[in-house]
C-alpha positions in Angstrom: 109.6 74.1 107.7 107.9 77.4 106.5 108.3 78.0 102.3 106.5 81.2 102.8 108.7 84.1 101.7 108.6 87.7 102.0 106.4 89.7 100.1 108.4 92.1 97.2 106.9 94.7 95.4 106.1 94.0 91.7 107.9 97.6 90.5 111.2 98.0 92.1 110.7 101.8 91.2 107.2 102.1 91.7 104.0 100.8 90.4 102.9 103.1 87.1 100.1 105.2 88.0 101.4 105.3 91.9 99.6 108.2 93.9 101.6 107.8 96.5 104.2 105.5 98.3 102.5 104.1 101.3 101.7 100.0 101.4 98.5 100.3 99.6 99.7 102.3 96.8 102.8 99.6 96.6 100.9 96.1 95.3 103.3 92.8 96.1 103.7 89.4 95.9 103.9 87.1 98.2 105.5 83.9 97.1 104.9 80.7 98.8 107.1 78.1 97.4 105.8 74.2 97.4 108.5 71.9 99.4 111.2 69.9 97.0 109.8 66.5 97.7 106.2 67.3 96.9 106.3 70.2 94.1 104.9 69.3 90.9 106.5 72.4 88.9 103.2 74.3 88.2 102.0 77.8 90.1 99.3 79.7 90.7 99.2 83.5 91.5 96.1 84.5 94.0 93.5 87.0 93.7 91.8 87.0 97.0 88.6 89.1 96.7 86.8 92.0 98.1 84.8 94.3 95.8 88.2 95.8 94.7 87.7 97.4 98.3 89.6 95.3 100.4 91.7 91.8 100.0 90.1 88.6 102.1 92.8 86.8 103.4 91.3 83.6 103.5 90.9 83.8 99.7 94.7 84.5 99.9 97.0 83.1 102.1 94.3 80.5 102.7 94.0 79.3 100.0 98.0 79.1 99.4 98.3 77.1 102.2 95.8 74.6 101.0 97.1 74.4 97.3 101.3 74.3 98.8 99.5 70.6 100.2 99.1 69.6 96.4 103.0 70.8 95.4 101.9 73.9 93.6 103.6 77.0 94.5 101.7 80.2 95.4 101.9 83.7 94.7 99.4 85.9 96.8 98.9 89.3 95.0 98.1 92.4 97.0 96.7 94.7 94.4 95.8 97.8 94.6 92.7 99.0 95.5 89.7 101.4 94.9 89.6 101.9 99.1 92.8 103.5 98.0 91.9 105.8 95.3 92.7 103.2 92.8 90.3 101.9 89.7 91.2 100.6 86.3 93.5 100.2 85.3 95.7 99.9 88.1 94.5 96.5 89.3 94.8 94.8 85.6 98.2 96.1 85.8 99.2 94.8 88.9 97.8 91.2 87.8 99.3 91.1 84.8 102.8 92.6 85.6 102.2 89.4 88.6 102.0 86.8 86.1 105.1 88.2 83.8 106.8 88.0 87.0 106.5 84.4 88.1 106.9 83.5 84.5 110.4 85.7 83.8 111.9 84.0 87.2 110.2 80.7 87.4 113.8 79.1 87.8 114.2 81.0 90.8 110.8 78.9 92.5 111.5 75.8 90.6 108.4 76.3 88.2 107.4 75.3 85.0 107.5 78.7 83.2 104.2 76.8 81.0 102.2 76.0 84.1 101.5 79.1 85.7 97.7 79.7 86.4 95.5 82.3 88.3 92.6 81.7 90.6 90.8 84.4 91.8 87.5 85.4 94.3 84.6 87.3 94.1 85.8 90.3 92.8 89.2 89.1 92.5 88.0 86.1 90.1 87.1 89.1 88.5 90.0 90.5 88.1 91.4 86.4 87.3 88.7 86.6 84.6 90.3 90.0 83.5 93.6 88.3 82.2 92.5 85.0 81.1 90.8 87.3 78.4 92.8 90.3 78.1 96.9 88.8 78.2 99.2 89.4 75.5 102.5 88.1 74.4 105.1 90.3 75.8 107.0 93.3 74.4 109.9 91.5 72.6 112.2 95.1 73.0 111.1 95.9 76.1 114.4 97.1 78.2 112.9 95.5 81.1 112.9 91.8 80.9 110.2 90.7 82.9 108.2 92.9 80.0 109.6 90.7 77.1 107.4 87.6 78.9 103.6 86.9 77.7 100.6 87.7 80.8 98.9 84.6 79.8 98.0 81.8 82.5 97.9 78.4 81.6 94.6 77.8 83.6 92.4 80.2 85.4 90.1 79.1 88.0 87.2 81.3 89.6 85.6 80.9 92.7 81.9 82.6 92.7 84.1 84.9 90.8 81.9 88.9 89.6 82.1 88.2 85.7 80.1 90.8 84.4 80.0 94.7 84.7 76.5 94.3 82.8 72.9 93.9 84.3 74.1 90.5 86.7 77.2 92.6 88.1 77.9 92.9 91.5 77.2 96.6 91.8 79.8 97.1 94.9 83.0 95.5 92.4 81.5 97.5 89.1 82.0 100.8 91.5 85.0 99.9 92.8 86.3 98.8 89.4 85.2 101.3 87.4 84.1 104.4 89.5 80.8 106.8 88.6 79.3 107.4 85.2 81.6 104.4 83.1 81.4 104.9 79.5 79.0 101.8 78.2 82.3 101.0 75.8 84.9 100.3 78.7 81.9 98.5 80.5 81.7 96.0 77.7 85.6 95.7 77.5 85.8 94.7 81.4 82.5 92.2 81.1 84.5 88.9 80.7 82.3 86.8 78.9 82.0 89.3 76.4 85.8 88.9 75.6 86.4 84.7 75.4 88.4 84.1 72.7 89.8 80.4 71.5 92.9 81.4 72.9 91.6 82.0 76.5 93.1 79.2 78.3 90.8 76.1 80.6 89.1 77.3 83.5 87.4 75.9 86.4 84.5 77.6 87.7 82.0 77.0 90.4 79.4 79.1 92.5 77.4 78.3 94.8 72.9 78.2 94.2 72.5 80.1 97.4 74.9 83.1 96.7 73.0 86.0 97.8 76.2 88.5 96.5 77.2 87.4 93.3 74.7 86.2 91.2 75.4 83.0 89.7 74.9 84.3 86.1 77.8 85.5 85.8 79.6 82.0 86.3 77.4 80.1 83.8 77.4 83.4 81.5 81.6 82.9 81.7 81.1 78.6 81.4 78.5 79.4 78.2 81.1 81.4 76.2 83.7 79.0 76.9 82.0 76.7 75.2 81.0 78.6 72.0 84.9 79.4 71.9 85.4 75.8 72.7 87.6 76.2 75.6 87.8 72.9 77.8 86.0 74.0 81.0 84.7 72.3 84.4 81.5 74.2 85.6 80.5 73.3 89.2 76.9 74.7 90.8 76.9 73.7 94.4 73.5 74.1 95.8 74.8 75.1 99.7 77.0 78.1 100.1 77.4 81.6 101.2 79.1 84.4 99.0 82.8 84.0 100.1 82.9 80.7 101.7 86.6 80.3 100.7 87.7 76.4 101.5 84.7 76.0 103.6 83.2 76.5 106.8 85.0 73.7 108.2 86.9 71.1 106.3 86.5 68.4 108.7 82.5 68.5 109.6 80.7 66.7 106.0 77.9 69.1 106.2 80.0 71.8 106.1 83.1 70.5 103.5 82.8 72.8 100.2 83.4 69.9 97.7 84.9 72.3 95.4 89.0 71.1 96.9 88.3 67.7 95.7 86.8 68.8 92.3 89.8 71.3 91.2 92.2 68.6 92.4 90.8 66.2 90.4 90.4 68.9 87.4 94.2 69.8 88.3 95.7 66.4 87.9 94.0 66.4 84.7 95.9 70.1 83.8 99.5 68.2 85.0 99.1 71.0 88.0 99.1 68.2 91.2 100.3 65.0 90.9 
């Protein structure tokens, strides 16, 4: 039986900023709801990467289908993008109106309003990163309800995740992200582990040594201001991996398994995200 249901826009009357009203300048969910006798309660909404230029959708709907097999319901988010015309703040926008969303109507998908997380990709760990560090509380008057409802996740969790917009950025993402000619003060705002705070919640992070995209500074740059904030964190440096190796090249060959599954599982269980 197929939980996957359809994708719904995350602004009934358009997304703010819009420049248009064509599928890219319309950012969506897409929920994918765990089955009854296996769901544990907790979520995740997806950030599938890209250099804020495009959306990989094995870092999407990939990686819902592996994480519905641990009873955690999915959200894919389809964000918009700077292909599009788009740069910030559209796409913190779209993630964090995402995770007010699945919070506001967690009865609906049988979640656990306080176990909602994010995990993100390259540039879309990025954008993860973005509102692990950046949520806030809610507007308590807003006429909207899904306003009233805080941004934070519970857990975030970044896969060889862009981190920086400093000196280790990934110079594609920083463009996309921010355009020409940012101003050095809304650089700094956007470099994540420049804004940890002891209210940013446990993260898992890994990279991969062999990462010839990302650099893997900016994961132990995010893991190292965790713990001066002390934030519980797992930091995982695999030595064998290309940029955007998703699961894995093939879940099934050892030599080719990304242990990375079996390591958030394991961190997961610890969270009371998978049983």
């Amino acid at each position: 039986m197929s939980f996957v249901q359809p994708e719904f826009p995350l602004w009934a009357n358009g997304a703010p900023g819009a420049l248009g009203s064509a599928p890219a300048d319309i950012p969506t969910l897409t929920p994918f709801v765990a089955e009854p006798g296996i769901a544990t309660g907790a979520a995740l909404v997806i950030c599938p990467g890209g250099g804020y230029s495009g959306l990989a959708p094995h870092e999407g709907n990939g990686y819902a289908d592996f994480f519905l097999k641990c009873g955690i319901t999915c959200f894919v988010l389809k964000y918009r993008l700077a292909s599009d015309r788009y740069h910030y703040p559209a796409m913190f926008q779209d993630v964090t109106r995402a995770m007010r969303i699945v919070r506001a109507n967690a009865a609906e998908w049988g979640v656990d309003p306080r176990r909602v997380g994010i995990i993100g990709s390259s540039a879309g760990g990025h954008l993860a990163s973005m509102v692990l560090t950046h949520f806030d509380a809610g507007q308590a008057e807003a006429a909207d309800p899904v306003e009233r409802v805080s941004s934070r996740p519970d857990l975030g969790i970044l896969c060889y995740a862009v981190i920086t917009m400093g000196p280790n950025t990934h110079q594609g993402s920083k463009d996309g992200l921010l355009g020409p000619n940012p101003p050095p003060g809304l650089v700094d705002l956007l470099s994540s582990e420049k804004q940890v705070t002891r209210e940013t919640p446990p993260c898992f992070v890994w990279h991969t040594w062999e990462d010839g995209s990302v650099k893997i500074e900016n994961s132990l740059a995010f893991a190292g201001a965790l713990g001066e904030k002390g934030v519980p964190f797992d930091l995982h440096i695999y030595q064998k991996g290309t940029h955007g190796i998703g699961l894995g090249e093939s879940a099934f060959d050892p030599a080719k398994h990304m242990p990375w599954t079996d390591d958030c599982v394991y961190w997961l269980r610890i969270q009371k995200f998978a049983k």
